[in-house]
C-alpha positions in Angstrom: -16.4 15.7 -20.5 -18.2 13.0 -18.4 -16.7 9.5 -18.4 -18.1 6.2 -17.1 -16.0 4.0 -14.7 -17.0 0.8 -12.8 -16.3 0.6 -9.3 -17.5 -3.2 -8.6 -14.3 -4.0 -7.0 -14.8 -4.7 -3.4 -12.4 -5.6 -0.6 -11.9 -8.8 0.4 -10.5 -10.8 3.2 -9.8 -14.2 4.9 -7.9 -15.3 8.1 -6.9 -18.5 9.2 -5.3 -19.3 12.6 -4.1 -23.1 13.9 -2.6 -23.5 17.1 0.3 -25.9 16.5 0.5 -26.4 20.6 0.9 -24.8 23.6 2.7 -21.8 22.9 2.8 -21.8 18.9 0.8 -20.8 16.7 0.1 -20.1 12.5 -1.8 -17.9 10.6 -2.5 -17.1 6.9 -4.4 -14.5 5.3 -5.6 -12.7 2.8 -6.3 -9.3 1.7 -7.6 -7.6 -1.5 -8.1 -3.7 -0.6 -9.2 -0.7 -3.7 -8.2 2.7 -2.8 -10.2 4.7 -5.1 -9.2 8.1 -6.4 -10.4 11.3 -4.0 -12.2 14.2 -5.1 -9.1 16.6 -5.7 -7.9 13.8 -8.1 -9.8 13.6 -10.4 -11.0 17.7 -10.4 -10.5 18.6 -13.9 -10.1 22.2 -12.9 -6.9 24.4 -13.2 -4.9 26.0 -9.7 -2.4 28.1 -10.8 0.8 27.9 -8.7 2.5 30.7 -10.2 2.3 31.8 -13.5 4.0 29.3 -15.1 2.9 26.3 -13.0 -0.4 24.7 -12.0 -1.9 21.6 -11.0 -5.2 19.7 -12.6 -7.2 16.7 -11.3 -7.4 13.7 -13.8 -11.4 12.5 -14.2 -9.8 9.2 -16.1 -7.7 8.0 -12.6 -8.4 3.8 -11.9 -8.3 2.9 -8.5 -5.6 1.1 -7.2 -6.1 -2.3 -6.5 -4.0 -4.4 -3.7 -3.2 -7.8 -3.0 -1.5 -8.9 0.2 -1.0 -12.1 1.5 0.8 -13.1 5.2 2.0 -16.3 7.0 2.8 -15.7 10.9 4.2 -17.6 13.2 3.2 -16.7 16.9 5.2 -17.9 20.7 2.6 -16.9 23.2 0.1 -14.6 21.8 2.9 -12.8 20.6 4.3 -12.2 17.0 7.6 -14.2 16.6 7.9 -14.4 12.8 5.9 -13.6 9.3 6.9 -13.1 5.8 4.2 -11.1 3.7 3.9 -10.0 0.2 2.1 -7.5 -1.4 1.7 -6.0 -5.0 -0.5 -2.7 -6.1 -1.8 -2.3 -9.6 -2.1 0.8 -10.9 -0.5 3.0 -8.2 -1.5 7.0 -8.0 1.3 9.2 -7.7 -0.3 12.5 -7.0 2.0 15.1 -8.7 3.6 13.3 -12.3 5.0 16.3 -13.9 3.7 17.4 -17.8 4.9 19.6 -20.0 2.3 21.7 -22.2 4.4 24.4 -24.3 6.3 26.8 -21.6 3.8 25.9 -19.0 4.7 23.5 -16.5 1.7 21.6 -14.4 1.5 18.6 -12.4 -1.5 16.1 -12.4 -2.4 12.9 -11.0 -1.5 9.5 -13.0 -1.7 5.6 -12.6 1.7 5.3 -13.3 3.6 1.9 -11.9 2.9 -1.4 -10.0 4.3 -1.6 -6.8 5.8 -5.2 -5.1 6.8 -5.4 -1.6 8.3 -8.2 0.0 8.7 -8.6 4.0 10.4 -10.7 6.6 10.0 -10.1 10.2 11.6 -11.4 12.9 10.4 -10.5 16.8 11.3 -11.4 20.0 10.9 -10.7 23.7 13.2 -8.5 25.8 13.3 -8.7 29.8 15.5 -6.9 31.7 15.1 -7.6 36.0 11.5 -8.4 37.1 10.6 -4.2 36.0 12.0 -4.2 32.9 10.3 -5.9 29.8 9.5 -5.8 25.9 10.0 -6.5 22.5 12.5 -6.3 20.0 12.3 -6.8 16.1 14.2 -7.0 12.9 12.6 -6.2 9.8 13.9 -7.1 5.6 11.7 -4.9 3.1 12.2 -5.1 -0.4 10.0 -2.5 -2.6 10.1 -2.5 -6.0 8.4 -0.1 -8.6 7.9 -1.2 -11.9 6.5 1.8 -14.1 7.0 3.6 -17.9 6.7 7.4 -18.1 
């Protein structure tokens, strides 16, 4: 069975920095990233786990696609705070369990779309004249949004 995909998409980017004054600074960007489907994938072919269970490749996987965007704020070079989002389209999970009769096999599907939503908020530690770093509290939110 031979099926035709496109793969046109490419990844793009753009970054934009403006230093707000001495010590501050802002940035924005942009990023579209594909992560296509590996070989293993999309192998048609059968591997028997045992001999009631196996594992195929699925030739009909899309590559999924990524948007992320970012706003920073910088003190000093350093990251102070940012917010990003980001949502996938059509996000592999490797092993989505089927059911074919008494046989049980795993396969490869583009099963959900994926949103992810972070605040970050960093900031310098120094301890004595020896003793420096940085410190950081992090918000995720992930959510999955798929029908199996």
């Amino acid at each position: 069975m031979w099926t035709k995909h496109r793969f046109h998409n490419e990844s793009k980017f753009f970054v934009i920095w403006t230093k707000l004054n001495k010590h501050f600074a802002t940035g924005i960007q942009y990023v579209r990233r594909v992560n296509r489907p590996g070989y293993q994938q999309q192998n048609p072919f059968i591997e028997f786990l045992d001999s009631l269970t196996y594992t195929q490749g699925n030739p009909l996987l899309r590559p999924e696609t990524s948007d992320q965007y970012k706003f920073s704020l910088n003190y000093d070079n350093q990251p102070f705070f940012a917010i990003s989002y980001n949502k996938t389209n059509d996000v592999i999970f490797d092993n989505a369990p089927r059911q074919q009769g008494n046989l049980t096999f795993t396969t490869p599907e583009n099963l959900a779309k994926f949103e992810n939503l972070v605040f970050e908020l960093n900031f310098p530690i120094n301890i004595g004249k020896k003793i420096s770093g940085f410190g950081g509290n992090q918000f995720i939110w992930n959510h999955y949004a798929t029908e199996y």
